[in-house]
C-alpha positions as CSV (number, residue, x, y, z in Angstrom):
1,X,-25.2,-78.3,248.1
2,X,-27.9,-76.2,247.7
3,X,-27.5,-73.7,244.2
4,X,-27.1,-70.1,243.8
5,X,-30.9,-69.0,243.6
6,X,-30.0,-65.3,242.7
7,X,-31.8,-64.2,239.7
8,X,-30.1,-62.0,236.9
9,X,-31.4,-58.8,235.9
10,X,-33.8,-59.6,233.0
11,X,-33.9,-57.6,229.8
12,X,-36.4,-59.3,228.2
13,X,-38.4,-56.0,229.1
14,X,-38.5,-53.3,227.1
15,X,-37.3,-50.2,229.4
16,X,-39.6,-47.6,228.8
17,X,-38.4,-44.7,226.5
18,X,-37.9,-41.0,227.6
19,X,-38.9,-38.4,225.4
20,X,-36.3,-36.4,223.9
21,X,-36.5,-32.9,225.0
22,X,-38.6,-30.7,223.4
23,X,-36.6,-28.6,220.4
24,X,-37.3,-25.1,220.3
25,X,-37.4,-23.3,217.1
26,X,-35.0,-20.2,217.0
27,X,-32.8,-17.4,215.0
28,X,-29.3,-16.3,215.5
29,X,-28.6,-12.9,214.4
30,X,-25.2,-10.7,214.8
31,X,-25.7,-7.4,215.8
32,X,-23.1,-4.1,215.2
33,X,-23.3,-0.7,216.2
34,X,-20.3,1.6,215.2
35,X,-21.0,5.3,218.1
36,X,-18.9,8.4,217.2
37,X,-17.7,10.6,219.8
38,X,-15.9,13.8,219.4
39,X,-12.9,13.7,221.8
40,X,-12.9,16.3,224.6
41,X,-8.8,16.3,225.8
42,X,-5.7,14.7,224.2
43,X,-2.2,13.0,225.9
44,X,1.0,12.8,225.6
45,X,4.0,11.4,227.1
46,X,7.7,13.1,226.8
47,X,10.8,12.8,228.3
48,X,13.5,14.9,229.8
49,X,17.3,14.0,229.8
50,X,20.0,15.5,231.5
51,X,23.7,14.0,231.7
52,X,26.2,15.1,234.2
53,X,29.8,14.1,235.9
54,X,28.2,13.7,239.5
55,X,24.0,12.5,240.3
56,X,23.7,16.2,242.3
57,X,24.4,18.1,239.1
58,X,22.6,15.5,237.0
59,X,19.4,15.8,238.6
60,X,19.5,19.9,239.2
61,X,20.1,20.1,235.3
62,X,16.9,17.6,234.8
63,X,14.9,19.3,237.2
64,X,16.1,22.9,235.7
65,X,14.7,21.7,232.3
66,X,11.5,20.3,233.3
67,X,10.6,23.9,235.0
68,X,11.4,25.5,231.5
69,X,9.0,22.6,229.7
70,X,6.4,23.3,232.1
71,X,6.8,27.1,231.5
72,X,6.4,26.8,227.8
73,X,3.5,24.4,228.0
74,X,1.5,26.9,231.0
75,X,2.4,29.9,228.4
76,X,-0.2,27.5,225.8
77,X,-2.8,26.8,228.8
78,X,-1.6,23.9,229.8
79,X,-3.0,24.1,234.0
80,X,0.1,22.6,236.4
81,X,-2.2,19.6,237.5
82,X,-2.0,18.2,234.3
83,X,1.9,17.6,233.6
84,X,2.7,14.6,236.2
85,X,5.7,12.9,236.6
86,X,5.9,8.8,235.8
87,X,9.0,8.0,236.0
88,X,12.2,9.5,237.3
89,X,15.8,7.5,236.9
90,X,18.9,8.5,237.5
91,X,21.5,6.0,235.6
92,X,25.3,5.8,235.8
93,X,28.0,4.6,233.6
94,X,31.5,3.5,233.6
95,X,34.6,3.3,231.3
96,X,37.5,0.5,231.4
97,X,41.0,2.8,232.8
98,X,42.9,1.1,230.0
99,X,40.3,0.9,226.8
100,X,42.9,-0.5,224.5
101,X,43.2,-3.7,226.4
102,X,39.3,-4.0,225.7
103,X,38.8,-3.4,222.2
104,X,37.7,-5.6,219.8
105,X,38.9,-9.2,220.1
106,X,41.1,-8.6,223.1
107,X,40.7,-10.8,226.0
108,X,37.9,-9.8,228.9
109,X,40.2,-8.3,231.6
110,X,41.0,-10.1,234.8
111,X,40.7,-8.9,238.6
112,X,42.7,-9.7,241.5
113,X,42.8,-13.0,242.5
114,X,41.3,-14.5,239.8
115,X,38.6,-14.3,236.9
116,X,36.2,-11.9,237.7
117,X,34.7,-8.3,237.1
118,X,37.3,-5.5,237.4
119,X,37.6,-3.9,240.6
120,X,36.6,-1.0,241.5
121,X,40.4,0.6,241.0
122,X,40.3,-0.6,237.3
123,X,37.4,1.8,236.7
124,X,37.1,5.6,235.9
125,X,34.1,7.2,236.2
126,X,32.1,7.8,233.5
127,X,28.6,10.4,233.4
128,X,25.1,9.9,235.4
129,X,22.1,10.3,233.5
130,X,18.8,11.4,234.6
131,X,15.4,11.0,232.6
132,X,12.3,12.2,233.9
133,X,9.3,10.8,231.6
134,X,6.0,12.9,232.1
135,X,2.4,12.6,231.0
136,X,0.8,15.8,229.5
137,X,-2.9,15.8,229.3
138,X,-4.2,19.0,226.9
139,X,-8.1,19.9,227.7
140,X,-8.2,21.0,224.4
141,X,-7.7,18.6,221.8
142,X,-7.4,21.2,219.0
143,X,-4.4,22.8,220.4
144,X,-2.7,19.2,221.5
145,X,-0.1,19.8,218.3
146,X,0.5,23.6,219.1
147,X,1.3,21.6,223.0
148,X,3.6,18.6,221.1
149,X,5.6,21.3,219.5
150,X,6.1,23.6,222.4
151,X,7.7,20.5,224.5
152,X,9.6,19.1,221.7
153,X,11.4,22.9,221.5
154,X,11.3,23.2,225.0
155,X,14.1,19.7,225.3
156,X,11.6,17.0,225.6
157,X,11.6,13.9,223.5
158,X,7.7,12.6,222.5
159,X,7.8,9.3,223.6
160,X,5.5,7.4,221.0
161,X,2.4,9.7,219.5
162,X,-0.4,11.1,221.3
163,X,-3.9,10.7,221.4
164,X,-7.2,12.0,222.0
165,X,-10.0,10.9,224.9
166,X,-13.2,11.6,226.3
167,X,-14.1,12.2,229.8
168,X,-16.3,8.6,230.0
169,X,-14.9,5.9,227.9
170,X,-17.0,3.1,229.9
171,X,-20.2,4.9,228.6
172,X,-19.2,5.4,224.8
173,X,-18.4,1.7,225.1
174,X,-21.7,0.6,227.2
175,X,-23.6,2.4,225.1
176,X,-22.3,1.1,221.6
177,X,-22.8,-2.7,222.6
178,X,-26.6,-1.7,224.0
179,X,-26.9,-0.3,220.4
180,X,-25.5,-3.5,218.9
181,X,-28.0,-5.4,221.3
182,X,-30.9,-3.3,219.7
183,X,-29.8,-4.2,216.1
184,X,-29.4,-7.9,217.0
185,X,-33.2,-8.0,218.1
186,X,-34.0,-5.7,215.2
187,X,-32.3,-7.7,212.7
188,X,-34.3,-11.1,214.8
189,X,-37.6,-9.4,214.5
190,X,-37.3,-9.0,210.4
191,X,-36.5,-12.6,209.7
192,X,-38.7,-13.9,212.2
193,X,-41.5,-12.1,210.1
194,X,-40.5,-13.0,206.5
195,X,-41.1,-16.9,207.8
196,X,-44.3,-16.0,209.8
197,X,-43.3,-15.9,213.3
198,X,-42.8,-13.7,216.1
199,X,-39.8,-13.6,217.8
200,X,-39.9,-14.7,221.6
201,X,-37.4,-14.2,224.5
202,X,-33.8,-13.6,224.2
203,X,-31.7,-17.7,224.7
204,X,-28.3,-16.4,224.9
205,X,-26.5,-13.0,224.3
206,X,-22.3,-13.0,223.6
207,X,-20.5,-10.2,223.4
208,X,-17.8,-10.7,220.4
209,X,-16.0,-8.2,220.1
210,X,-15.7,-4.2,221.3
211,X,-13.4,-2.1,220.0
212,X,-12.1,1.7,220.3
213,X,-10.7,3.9,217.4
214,X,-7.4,2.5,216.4
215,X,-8.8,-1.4,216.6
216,X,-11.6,-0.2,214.7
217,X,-9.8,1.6,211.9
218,X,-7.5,-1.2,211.6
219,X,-10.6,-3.9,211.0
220,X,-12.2,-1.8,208.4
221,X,-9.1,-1.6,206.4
222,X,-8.3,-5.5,206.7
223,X,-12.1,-6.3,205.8
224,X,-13.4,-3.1,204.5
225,X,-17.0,-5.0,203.4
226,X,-17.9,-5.6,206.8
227,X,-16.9,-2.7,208.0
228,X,-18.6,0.1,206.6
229,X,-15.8,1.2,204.6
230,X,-18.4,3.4,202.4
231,X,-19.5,5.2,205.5
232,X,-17.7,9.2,205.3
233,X,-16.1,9.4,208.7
234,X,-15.5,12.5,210.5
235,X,-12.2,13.6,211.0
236,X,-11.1,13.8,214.6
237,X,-14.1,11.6,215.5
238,X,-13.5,8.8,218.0
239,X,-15.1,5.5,216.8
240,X,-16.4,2.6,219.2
241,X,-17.3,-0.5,217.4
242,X,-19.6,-3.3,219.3
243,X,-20.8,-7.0,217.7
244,X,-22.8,-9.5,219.5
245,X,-24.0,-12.7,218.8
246,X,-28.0,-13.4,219.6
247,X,-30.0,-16.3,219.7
248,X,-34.1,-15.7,220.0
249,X,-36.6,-18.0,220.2
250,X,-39.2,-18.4,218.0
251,X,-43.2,-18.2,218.1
């Protein structure tokens, strides 16, 4: 029988060899820029409770006492657009009709026909509770406290702090990372020129990290070396900190 003629690949060869890409000479720098920007309104956020036996009278007391918060807080300059309502809940409760079977340790009580939730008939009723949360926005930032104080005496609760803004945050924060952009290629061009060389066109750009005033202040006190913890800051100042990462090439 006639034999399998096909021929194996041969490697007696030598394949030819590519050339390994060309490696470019380059620099990475980190650059930072920290932009202060005086705030031009402040917010807060406050409550308003009212409790009552029925919802009607529950609500007409909340509403009655939001009309005298936003009386106090016009009297201060404080225009009507900017007191808006976020949430508005009315809540009710009940109590058991026999509490000394449900103290502490006694057995959970039993409906009709079974284990279950009491019925209806088991329960008085208790109080409804209505809380109307708003959002205050002050124009002017150096009156926000006189504002705080005049709704806190006024019934409303402060719900956390309050705090201050400008009118364009996206441009405090575009223009603090285009700063730290500048001083990455600033920072390239000086060590590019201590070896001799010239620093070419920009290989890759990453944004690490951008950051508004609490975030900031927080960092400077965890690391206060790289943070500019020498630097005086202004009181009252809002501070945006940018870093990015840059990688030039070399000429």
């Amino acid at each position: 029988m006639p034999k399998d003629t096909a021929t194996m690949p041969s490697f007696d060869a030598a394949a030819p060899v590519q050339p390994a890409p060309a490696r470019h000479e380059g620099i990475t720098v980190v650059g930072e820029a920290v932009r202060r920007v005086s705030p031009e309104s402040a917010e807060f956020v406050v409550e308003i409770a009212a409790s009552a036996p029925s919802a009607a009278q529950a609500l007409r007391d909340n509403h009655a006492k939001t009309l005298q918060l936003a009386q106090a807080l016009t009297a201060l300059g404080v225009q009507q657009a900017d007191v808006q309502t976020i949430s508005m809940n009315v809540l009710n409760a009940y109590a058991p009709a026999i509490p000394s079977l449900t103290g502490f340790g006694a057995m959970p009580q039993i409906g009709q026909g079974g284990y279950g939730p009491p019925l209806a008939s088991e329960l008085q009723f208790g109080s409804y509770h209505a809380r109307n949360t708003l959002r205050v926005n002050v124009r002017d930032p150096g009156r926000v406290g006189e504002v705080v104080d005049a709704a806190i005496r006024a019934g409303g609760v402060l719900v956390g702090g309050f705090s201050f803004k400008v009118s364009d945050e996206s441009h405090a924060r575009r223009t603090t990372l285009e700063a730290a952009g500048r001083d990455a290629r600033s920072k390239a061009e000086t060590l590019a020129a201590a070896t001799g060389k010239q620093v070419g066109e920009p290989v890759a750009i990453t944004e690490e990290i951008v950051v508004t005033n609490g975030a900031y202040a927080a960092l400077r006190m965890a690391m206060p070396f790289a943070f500019e913890a020498g630097v005086q800051r202004v009181t009252g100042d809002l501070e945006y900190y940018a870093r990015v990462s840059a990688n030039f090439r070399l000429q």
